[in-house]
N, C-alpha and C positions, 0 to 999 in steps of 0.2 A: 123578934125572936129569930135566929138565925138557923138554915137551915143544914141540917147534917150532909155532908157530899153524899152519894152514890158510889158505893166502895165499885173498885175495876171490877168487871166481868173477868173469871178468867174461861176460856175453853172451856167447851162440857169437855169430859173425859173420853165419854163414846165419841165425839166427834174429832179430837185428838188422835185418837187410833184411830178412826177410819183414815185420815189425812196419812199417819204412820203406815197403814196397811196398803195406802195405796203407792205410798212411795217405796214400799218395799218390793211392793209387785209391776212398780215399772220396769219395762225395758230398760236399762242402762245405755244401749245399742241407739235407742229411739232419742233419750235427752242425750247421748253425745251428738246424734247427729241433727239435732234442732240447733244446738248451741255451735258447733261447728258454720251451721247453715247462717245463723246471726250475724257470725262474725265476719266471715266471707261476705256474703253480702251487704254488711255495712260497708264496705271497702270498694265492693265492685259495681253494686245497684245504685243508679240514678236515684232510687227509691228511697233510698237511705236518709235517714234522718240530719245527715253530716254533708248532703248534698243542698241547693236549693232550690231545688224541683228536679221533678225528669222531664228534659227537654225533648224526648223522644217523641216524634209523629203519630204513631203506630197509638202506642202508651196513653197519648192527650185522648184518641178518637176512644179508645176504651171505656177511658173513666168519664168521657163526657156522656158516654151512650150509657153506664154505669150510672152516673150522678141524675141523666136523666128521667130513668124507673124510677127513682125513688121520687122524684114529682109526678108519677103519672103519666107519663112520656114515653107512647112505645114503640121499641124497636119498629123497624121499616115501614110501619105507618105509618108513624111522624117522624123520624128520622132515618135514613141513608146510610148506612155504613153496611161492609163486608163480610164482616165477621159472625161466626156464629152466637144466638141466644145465653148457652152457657159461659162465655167469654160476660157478658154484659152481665148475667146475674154475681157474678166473679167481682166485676168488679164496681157493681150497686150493692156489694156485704163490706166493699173498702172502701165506697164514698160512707156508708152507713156509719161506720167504726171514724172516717175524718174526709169531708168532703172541699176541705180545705189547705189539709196535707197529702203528701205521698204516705204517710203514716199505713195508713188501712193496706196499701198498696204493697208497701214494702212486707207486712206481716203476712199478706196471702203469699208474696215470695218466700218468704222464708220460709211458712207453714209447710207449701209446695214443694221446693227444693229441698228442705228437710227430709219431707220422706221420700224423697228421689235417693237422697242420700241412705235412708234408713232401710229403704226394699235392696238397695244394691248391696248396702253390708251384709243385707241376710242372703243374697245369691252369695256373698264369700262366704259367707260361711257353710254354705251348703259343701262347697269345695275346699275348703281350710280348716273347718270345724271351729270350733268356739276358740279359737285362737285368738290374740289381740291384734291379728294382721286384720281383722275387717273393719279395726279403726283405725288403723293406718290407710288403709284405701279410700274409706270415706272422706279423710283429711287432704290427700292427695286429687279426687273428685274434684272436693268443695274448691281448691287452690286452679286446680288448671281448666276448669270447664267456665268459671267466669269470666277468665280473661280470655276468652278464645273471642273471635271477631264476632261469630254464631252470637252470641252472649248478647251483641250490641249493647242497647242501655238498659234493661234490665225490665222483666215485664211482660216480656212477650208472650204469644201464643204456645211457643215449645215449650219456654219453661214451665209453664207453669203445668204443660201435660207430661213433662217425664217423668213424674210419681206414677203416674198410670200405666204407663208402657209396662215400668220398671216392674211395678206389681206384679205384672197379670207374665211376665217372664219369670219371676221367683214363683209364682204359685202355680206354673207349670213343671217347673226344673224342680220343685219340690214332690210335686205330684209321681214324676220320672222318678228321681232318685228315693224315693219312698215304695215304690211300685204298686200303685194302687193311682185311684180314680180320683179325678178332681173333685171336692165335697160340695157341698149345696151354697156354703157360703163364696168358696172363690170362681165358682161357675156364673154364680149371681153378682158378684162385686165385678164382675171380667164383662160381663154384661152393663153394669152401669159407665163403665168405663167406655168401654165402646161407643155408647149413645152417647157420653160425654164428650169424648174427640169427635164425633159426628155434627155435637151440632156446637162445638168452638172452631175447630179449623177441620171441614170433613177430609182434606186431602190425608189426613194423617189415620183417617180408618184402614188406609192400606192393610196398618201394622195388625188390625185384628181379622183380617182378610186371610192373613199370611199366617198368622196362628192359628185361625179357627179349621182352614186346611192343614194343619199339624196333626190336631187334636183327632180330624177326624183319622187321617191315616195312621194315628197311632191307637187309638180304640182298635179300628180293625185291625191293625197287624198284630197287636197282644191278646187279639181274641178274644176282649172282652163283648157280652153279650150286647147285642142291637137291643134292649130293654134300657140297658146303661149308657148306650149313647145317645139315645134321643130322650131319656132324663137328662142327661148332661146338656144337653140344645137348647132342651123349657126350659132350664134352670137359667143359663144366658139371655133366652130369650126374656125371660120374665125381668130382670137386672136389665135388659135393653127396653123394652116396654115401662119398666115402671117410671126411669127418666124421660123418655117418648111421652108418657101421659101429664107430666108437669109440663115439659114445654107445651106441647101441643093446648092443654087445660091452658096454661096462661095468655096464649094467642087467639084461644077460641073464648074465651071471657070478654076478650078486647075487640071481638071481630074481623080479627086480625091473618088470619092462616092461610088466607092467599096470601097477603102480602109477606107475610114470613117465605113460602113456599117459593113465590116467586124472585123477592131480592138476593136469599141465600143462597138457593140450590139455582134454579132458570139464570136468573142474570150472572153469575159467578161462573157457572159453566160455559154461559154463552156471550155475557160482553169483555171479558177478562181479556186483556190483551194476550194474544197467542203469539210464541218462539214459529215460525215456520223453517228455518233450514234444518234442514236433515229430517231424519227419522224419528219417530218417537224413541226409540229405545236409543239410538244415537247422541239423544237430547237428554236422555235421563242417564246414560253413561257419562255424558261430558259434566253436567252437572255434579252429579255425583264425586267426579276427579275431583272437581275444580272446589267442591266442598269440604274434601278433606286433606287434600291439600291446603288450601287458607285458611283451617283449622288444624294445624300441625300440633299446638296444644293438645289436642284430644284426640284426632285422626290416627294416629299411630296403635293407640291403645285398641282402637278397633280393628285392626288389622291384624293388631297380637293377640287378640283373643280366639283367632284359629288356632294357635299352639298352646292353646288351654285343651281343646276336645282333641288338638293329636297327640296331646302327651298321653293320651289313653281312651283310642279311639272307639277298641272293645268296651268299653265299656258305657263312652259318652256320646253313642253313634248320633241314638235319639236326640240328644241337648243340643249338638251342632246342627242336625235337619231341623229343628225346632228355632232357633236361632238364626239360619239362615233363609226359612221362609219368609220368618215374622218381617227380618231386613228387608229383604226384596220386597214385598209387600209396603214396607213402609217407603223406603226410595221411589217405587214405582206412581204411587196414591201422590209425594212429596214433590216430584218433578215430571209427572205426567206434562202439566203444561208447557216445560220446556225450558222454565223458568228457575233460572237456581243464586234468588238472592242470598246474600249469606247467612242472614238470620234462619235461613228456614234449613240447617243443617242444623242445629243446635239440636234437635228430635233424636236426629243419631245417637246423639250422647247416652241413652238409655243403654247402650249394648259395650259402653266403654270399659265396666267393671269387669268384662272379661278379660280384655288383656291386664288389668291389674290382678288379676285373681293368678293368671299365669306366672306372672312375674313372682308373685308370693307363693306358690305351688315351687317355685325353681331355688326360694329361699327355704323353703320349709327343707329342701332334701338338701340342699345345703346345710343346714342348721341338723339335719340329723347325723350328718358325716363330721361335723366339726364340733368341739367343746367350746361352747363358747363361753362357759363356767354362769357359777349362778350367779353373780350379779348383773347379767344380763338376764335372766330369767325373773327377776325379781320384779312386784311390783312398781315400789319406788324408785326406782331404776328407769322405767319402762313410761312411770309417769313424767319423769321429768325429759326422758326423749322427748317425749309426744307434748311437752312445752313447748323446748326447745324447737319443736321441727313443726309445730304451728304459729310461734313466732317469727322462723323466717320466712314461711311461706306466706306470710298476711302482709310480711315486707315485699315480699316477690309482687304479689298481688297486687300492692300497690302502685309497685313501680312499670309492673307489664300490664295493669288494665287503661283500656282506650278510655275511660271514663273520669279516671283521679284527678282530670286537669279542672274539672269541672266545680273539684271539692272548694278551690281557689277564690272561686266568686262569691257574692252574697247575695239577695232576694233582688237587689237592687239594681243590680249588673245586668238583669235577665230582662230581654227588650219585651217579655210579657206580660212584667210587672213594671216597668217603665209605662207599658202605653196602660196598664189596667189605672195606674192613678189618674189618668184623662181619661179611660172608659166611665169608671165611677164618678165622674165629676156633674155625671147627668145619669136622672135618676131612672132605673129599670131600663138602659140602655139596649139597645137591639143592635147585635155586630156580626159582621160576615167574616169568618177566615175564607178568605181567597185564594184560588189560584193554587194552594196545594192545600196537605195534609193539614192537622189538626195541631198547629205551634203552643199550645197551652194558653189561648188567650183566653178562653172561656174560662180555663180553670185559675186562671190569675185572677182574673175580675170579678168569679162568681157571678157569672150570666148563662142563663140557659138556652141555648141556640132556638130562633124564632123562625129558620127556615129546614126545609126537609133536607136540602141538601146543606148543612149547616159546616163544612168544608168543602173543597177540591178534590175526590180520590180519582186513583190512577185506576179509575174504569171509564169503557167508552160508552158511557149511557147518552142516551140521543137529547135528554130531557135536562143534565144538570145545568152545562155554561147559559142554555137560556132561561132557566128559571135563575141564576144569580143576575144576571142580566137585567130580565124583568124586574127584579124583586129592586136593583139599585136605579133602574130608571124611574120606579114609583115613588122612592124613598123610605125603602122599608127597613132600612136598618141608619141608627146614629154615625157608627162606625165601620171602615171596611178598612182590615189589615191583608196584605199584599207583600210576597218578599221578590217580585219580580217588577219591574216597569213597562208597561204595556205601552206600546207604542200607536195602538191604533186607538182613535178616539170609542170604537165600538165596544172597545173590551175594557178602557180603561176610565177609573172611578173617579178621574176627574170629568171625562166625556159626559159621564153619566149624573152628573150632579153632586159629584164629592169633589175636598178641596184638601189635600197633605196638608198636613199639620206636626206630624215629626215622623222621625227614622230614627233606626236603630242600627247598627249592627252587631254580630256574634257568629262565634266558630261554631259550628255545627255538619257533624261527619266528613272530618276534613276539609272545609272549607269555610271561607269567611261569606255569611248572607246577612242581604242589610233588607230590612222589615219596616214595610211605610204603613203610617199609619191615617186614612181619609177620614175624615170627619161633613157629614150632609151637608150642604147649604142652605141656610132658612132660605126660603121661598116668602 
């Protein structure tokens, strides 16, 4: 007896409309600028599904300290790295989602940079009003802040914080030009945020340094009562405190909060290699040059967002001191050590939508003096610009990001999938990246690092070269990769009871590095 099919489901109807209701009540603002952020960064992110890994340093130690929470593995008590807790949990929700691709990786970018894009539309329109000029600026963002050198390969510490800068500058410039008090939510979410940059890269809480002294000399100077300013403080503080108790709860679960306390904040402070010439302020002026100048992409725009607040100074006295603190505060927190690699200007970019808002502020009075007739006023019109002028900017993007050369190779090409097919040839494999950052061999081979110092970083701690030392004179790892050749038998893993077995080479940040691969010797 055969049996009758199962007619289709279709949709409940209530559940229909909700889907309908919510897509009516999205932002427009918010999916242009997810979908802008996509696209852009399919072109310019290492991360990108169109790439074959991100070969980035920085990047690999992330997601290996990322992929290693998710086995139980915790930060600086069983591994060694720099960076703050929030950066790891960051990116153990993108090993979670693919701990085999950049996949996970690439969507917390996009997620991030999305709304870096989506808070900067909304400071335009604070100043342009609902105009279609604050999707043109978002487009214009997404197009030059990638290929700027800051950018590097996509991943970083900055990108991923200037949705929070960017925020907690629109939810002040909104608070300003509305004239009233910041509410209970953006004092609280200003608050998360801040804990948040504190415990991924702390140098960059300058910025909320630099605004929370805004906040408070703008209370007092507009007279608002001392009841509302120190609600407005709880209210931060509580949004600093309530991320404070997750990290701190998951370190103290682990018994872990000296060692958090002492890797991130003590040793970063104190074995961090220090700039000594000059001045401190000397050192964070020259940096700061030298940053936005090799970011000419972007640098300019910040420099033109003063003639945003002097086209109408009377009025926008507060947004430029509010703007100018936050800056200083974050440059200072940024290059305090003296140090101004180029990635770690990309942060600035949060303050860039100013000079474009200026620019469109110099169109809009143009456009009130000129008839430019309605078919440029026109939607269809307007859509098919904003095709057209996201079309050639994705060619631009192409052809000016440091990274497209990349798009060229395949899995195969890459010396960390080269040596992973001889890491995996032996089972549960134990390997050392040597000698520097973190090349992606862990994450090519899917091995979870066996020692604490499971790389090389560019800190001067007294304890790592002789615990890889120790660790290769006992035989504690199969494999030891190395993109340097050591000339003393002391340091070098053939001295030590390893024997090369291949090399690789590949271009990496201008230059060509060839990657040797040791393999133990039975004893």
């Amino acid at each position: 007896m055969s049996k009758k099919k199962a007619p289709l489901r279709k949709a409940a109807p209530a559940q229909t409309a909700e889907v309908k209701k919510w897509w009516q009540k999205a932002d427009p603002l918010l999916l242009f600028s997810f979908l802008i952020s996509t696209l852009f960064l399919l072109v310019c992110s290492k991360s990108s599904p169109l790439y074959p890994m991100n070969d980035w340093v920085d990047v690999n130690c992330f997601f290996t300290m990322g992929k290693s929470i998710l086995h139980g593995i915790v930060p600086y008590q069983d591994l060694y790295e720099q960076k703050g807790p929030v950066l790891y949990f960051m990116y153990a929700i993108a090993a979670l989602i693919s701990d085999k691709s950049f996949i996970g990786v690439f969507m917390l970018e996009v997620v991030t940079f999305g709304l870096f894009l989506y808070f900067s539309g909304k400071i335009a329109q604070i100043y342009l009003g609902k105009s279609p000029m604050a999707y043109f600026i978002i487009v214009f963002l997404a197009a030059l802040i990638p290929i700027s050198p800051a950018f590097s390969h996509g991943g970083g510490c900055e990108e991923l914080c200037l949705f929070m800068l960017t925020y907690s500058l629109y939810s002040v410039l909104l608070a300003l030009n509305e004239k009233r008090l910041l509410t209970f939510r953006e004092a609280f979410v200003n608050g998360i945020f801040a804990a948040a940059v504190l415990y991924i890269k702390f140098t960059i809480v300058g910025f909320y340094i630099g605004l929370a002294a805004f906040v408070l000399l703008w209370y007092l100077s507009d007279g608002f009562q001392w009841k509302a300013l120190f609600t407005t403080i709880g209210q931060f503080l509580l949004g600093v405190g309530a991320l404070s108790a997750v990290v701190f709860g998951y370190f103290a679960i682990h018994g872990a909060v000296g060692d958090f306390m002492e890797v991130y904040f003590y040793n970063n402070l104190n074995l961090y290699p220090q700039e000594t010439e000059g001045t401190k302020w000397e050192l964070i002026e020259k940096c700061l040059d030298t940053t936005l100048k090799n970011n000419s992409t972007y640098g300019w725009m910040i420099w033109l967002g003063i003639l945003l607040f002097a086209m109408d100074i009377k009025a926008q006295w507060k947004g430029l001191i509010m703007a100018f603190m936050s800056f200083i505060g974050l440059a200072i927190g940024t290059y305090w050590g003296g140090r101004g690699y180029t990635y770690y200007g990309l942060i600035l970019a949060a303050f860039c939508v100013f000079g474009l808002i200026a620019i469109g502020k110099a169109l809009q009075l143009v456009q009130g003096n000129l008839d430019f007739g309605k078919w440029l006023n026109s939607t269809g019109m307007r859509s098919v610009i904003m095709i057209v002028l996201v079309f050639l900017l994705l060619n631009h993007s192409y052809d000016k990001s440091s990274n497209t050369y990349l798009m060229e190779y395949e899995k195969d090409d890459m010396p960390a999938y080269r040596f992973a097919k001889i890491i995996n040839t032996v089972e549960d494999a134990r390997i050392l990246n040597y000698g520097f950052l973190d090349g992606g061999f862990y994450y090519a081979s899917d091995v979870l690092p066996s020692c604490e110092f499971f790389c090389t970083l560019n800190i001067e701690h007294p304890d790592m070269w002789q615990t890889h030392r120790n660790a290769m004179l006992n035989g504690e790892f199969d494999f030891v990769i190395t993109r340097t050749v050591y000339s003393s038998d002391y340091w070098n893993p053939e001295g030590l009871g390893y024997e090369l077995i291949d090399q690789a080479t590949f271009y990496f940040e201008g230059r060509d590095f060839t990657y040797y691969l040791y393999r133990l010797i039975e004893k």
